[in-house]
VMD Tcl script that draws the C-alpha trace (Angstrom):
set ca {
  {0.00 0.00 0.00}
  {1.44 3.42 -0.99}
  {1.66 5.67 1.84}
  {1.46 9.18 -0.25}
  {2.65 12.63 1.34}
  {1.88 15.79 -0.88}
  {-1.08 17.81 -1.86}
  {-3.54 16.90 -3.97}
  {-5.14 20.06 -5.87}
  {-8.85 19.01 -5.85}
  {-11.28 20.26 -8.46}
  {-14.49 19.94 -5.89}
  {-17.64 19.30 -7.46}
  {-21.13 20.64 -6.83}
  {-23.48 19.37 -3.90}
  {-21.06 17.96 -1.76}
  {-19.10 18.91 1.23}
  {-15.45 19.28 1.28}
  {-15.60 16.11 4.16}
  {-17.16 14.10 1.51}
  {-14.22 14.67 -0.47}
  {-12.00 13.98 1.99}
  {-14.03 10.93 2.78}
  {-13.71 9.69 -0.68}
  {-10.41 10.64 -0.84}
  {-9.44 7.62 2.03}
  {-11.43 4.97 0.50}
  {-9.82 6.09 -2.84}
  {-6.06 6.71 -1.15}
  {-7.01 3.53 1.34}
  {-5.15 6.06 4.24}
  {-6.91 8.02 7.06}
  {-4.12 10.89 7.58}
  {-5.88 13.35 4.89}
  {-7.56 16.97 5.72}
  {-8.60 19.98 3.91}
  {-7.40 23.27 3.68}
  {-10.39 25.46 4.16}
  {-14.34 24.65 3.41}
  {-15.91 25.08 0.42}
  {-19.83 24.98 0.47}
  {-21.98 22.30 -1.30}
  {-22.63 24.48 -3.93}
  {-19.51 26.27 -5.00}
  {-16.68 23.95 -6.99}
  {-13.04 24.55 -7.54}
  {-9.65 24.05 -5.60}
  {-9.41 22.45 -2.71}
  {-6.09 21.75 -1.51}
  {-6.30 18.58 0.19}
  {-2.66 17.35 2.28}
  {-1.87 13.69 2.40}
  {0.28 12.49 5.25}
  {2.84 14.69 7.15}
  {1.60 17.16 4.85}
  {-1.33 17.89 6.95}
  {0.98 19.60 9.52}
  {1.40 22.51 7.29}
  {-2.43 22.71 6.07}
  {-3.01 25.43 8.35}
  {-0.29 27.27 6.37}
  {-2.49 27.16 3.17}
  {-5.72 27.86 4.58}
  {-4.31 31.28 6.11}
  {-3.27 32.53 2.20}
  {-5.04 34.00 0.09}
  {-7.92 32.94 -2.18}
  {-8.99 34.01 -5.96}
  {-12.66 33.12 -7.06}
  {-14.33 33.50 -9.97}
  {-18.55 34.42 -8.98}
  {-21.90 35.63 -9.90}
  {-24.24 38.78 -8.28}
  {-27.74 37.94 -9.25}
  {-29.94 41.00 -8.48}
  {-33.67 41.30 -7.78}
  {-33.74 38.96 -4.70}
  {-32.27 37.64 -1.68}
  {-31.89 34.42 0.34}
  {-31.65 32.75 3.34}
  {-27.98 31.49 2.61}
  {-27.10 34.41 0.69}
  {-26.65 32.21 -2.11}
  {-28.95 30.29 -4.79}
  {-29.66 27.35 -2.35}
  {-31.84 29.37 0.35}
  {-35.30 30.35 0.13}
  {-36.24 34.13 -0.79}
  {-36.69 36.48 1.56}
  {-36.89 39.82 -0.44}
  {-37.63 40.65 -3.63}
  {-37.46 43.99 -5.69}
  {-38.05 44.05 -9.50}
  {-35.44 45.98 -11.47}
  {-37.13 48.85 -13.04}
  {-34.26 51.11 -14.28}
  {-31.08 49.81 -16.36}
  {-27.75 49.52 -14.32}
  {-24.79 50.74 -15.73}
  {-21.22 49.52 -16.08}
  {-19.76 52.63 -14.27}
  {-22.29 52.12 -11.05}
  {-21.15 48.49 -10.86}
  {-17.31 49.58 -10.87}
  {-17.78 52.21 -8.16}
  {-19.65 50.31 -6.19}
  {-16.75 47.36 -6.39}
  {-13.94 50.06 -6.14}
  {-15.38 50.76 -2.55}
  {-15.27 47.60 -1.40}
  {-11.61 47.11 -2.22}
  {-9.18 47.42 0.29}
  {-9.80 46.76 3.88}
  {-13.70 46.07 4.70}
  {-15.87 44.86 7.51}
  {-18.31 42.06 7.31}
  {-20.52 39.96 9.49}
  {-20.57 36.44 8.70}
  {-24.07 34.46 7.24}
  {-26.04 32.73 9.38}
  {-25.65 29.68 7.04}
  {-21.82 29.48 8.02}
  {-19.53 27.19 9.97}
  {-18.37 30.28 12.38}
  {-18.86 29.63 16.17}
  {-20.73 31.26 19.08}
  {-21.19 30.72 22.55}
  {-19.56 27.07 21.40}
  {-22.48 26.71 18.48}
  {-22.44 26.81 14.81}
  {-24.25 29.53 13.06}
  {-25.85 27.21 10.93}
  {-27.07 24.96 13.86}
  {-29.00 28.49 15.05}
  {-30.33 28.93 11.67}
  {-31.52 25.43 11.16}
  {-33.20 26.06 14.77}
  {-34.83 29.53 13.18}
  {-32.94 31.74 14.97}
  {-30.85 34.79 14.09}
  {-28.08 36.01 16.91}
  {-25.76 38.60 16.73}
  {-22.83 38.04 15.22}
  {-19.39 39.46 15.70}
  {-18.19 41.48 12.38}
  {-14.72 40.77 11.12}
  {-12.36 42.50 8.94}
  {-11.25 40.97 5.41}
  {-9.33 42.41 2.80}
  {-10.35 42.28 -1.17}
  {-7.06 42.82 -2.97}
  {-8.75 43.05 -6.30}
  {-12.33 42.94 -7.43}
  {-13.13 42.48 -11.32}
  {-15.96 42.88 -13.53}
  {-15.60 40.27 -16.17}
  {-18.51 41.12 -17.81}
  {-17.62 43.38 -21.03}
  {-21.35 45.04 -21.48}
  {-21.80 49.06 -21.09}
  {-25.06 49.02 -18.83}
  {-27.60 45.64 -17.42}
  {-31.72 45.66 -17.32}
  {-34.08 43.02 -16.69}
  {-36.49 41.82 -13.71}
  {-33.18 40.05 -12.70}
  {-29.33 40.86 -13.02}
  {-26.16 38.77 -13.33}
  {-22.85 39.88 -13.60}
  {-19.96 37.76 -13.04}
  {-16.73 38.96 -11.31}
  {-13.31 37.94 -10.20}
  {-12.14 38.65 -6.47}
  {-8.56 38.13 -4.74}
  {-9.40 38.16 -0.89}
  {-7.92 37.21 2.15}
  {-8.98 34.32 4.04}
  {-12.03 34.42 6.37}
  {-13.87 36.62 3.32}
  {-16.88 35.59 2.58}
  {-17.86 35.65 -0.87}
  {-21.91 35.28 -0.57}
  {-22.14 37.89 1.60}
  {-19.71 40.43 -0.68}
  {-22.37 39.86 -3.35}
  {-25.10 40.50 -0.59}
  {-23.07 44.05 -0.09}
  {-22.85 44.68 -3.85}
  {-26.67 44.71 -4.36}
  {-27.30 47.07 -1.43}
  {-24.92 49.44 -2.89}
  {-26.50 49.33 -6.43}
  {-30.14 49.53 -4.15}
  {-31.48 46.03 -4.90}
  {-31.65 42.34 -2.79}
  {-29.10 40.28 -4.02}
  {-27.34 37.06 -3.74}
  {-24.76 34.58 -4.89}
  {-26.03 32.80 -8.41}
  {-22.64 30.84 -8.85}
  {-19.05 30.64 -7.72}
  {-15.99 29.08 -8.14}
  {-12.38 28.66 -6.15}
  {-9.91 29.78 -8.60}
  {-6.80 29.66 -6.57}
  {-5.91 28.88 -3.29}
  {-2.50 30.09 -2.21}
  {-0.05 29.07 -5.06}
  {-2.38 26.10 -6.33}
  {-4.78 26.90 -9.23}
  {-7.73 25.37 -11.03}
  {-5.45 24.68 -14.00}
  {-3.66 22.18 -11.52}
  {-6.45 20.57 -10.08}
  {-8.00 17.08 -10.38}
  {-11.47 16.13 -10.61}
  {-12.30 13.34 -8.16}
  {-12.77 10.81 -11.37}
  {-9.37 11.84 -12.24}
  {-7.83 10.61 -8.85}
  {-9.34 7.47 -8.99}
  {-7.97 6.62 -12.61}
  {-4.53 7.90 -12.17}
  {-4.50 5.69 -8.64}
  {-5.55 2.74 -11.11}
  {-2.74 3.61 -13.62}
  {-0.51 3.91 -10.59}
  {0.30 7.65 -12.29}
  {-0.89 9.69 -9.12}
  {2.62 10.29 -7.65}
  {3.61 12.25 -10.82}
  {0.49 15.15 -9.63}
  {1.52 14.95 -6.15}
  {2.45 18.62 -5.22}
  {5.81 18.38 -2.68}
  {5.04 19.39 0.63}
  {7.60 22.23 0.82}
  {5.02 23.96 -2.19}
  {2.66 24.52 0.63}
  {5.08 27.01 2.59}
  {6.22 28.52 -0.31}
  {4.85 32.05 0.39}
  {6.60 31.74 4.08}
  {9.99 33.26 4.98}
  {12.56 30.45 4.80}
  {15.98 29.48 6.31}
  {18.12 26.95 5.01}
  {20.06 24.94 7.81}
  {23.33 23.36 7.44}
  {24.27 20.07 7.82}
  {24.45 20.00 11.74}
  {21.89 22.12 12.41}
  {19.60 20.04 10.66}
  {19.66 17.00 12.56}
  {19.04 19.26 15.62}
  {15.91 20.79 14.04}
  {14.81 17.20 13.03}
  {14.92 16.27 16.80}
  {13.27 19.29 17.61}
  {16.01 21.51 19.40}
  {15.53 25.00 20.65}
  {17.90 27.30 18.79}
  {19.54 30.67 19.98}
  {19.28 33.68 18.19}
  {21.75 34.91 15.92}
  {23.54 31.67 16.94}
  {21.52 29.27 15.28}
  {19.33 31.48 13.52}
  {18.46 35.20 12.93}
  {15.44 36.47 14.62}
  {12.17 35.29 13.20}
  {9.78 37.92 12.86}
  {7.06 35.10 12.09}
  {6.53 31.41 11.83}
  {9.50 30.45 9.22}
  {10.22 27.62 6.95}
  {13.40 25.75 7.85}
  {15.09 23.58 4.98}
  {17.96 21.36 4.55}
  {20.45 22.39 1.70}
  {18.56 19.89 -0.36}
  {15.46 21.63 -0.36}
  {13.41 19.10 2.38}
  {11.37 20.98 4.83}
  {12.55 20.20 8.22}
  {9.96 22.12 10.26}
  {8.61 25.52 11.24}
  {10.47 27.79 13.71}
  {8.95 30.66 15.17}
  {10.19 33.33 18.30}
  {9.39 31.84 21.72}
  {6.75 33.41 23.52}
  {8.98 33.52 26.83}
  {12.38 33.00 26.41}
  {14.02 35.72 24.70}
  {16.72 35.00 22.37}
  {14.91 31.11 21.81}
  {13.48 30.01 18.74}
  {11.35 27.10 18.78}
  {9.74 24.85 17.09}
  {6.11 25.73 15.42}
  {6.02 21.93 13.51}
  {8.71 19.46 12.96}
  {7.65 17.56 9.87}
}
mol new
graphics top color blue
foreach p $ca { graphics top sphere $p radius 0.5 }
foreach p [lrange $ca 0 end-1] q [lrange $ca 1 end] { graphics top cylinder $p $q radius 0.2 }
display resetview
């Protein structure tokens, strides 16, 4: 039995859970040391990072970067789960046409910095409780607002102006993590002055990995049965990629691999956040990081 270590770039389909794919993922794999790097909801498709093995120390790593995704405002009505699953709950007929300028200013103002307050339909906690095990009871609480960032927000569609009963217009955002994408398209309609929600959306990137990349479940299962899956395997060091690195002699090395706390300047310059540590082959050894209350001790985040 292969015992794989890597990430997988998933292409997750529609109306399942990103545990069902990790579920399907061990029967397929036939191991049980596989998680995900960040949920995806039923309805939205696209990458999933998924870490096999030892790679699932780092996956914390990739769900803190950031995220692209390729989505769809629908205007005229909202929903329960801000998106196309929920039930309406307000309507508004469009009775005036909505041009491509208003649509650009209203996305220029939520680039940058913003605040939002997280669905009710959404895996965020309170008082120990999932939001969506409030909603499912029919209740709405008060939820604590969080700050994302949108690094870039794109209209892709090329028309001057939009009218109908109903509009769609489909965009491209680069966000931080924690943003959430139904309820940016919630925001966009009550800037334009209309109920809205989120008609479609896709995961276009997650840190480094792209849709290009990814692999359909179907796919997995047939390169597993052509014993070809090793050769789309990313390496676990691509998932710290976007981390500050230090490379570690020969000596030091086998002290990191054991876990050692290092001195600074010593061993190691100061760390001004969790860093990569690799050999001079290129292996990540582990993650080093300041300690919290020795000073001049670095220790160790993850040894991998």
């Amino acid at each position: 039995m292969t015992e794989y270590t890597g990430i997988i770039i998933l292409n997750k389909p529609k109306r399942i859970t990103s545990h069902d794919c990790i579920i399907r993922l061990r029967k397929l794999l036939k191991m049980k040391r596989i998680g995900h790097t960040g949920t995806l909801d039923p309805d939205v498709t696209g990458v999933l990072p998924i870490c096999l093995g030892k790679a699932t120390k780092i996956a914390e790593y990739i769900t803190d970067a950031g995220k692209e995704y390729i989505g769809e405002v629908t205007l005229g009505f909202s929903t329960t789960t801000e998106d196309q699953s929920g039930d309406i709950v307000d309507k508004k007929v469009i009775d005036c046409t909505i041009t491509r300028a208003e649509i650009l200013a209203v996305f220029e103002q939520f680039t940058g910095e913003i605040t939002q307050t997280p669905p009710m339909f959404s895996a965020v906690k309170v008082n120990g409780k999932r939001l969506y095990e409030y909603a499912l009871d029919g209740q709405v609480i008060n939820r604590p607002s969080r700050k994302v960032t949108i690094s870039e927000l794109e209209l892709l569609d090329e028309q001057s102006s939009f009218s109908g009963e109903t509009i769609s217009f489909s965009f491209r955002v680069a966000c931080s993590k924690g943003t959430y994408i139904r309820t940016l398209a919630v925001m966009i309609g009550e800037k334009l002055g209309y109920p809205a929600h989120m008609s479609r959306l896709v995961r276009s990137r997650s840190a480094q990995y792209t849709l290009e990349n990814a692999l359909t479940l179907e796919e997995v299962a047939s390169l597993i049965e052509t014993e070809q899956l090793m050769q789309h395997i990313q390496p676990i060091e691509s998932g710290v990629s976007g981390m500050p690195f230090q490379i570690a002699n020969e000596v030091l090395a086998k002290r990191i691999a054991n876990g050692a706390l290092l001195a600074v300047e010593h061993d190691l310059p100061t760390l001004s956040e969790p860093t990569a540590i690799f050999n001079q082959v290129g292996q990540l050894l582990a993650i080093y990081q300041n300690h919290p209350s020795k000073e001049g001790i670095l220790k160790p985040v993850k040894i991998i």
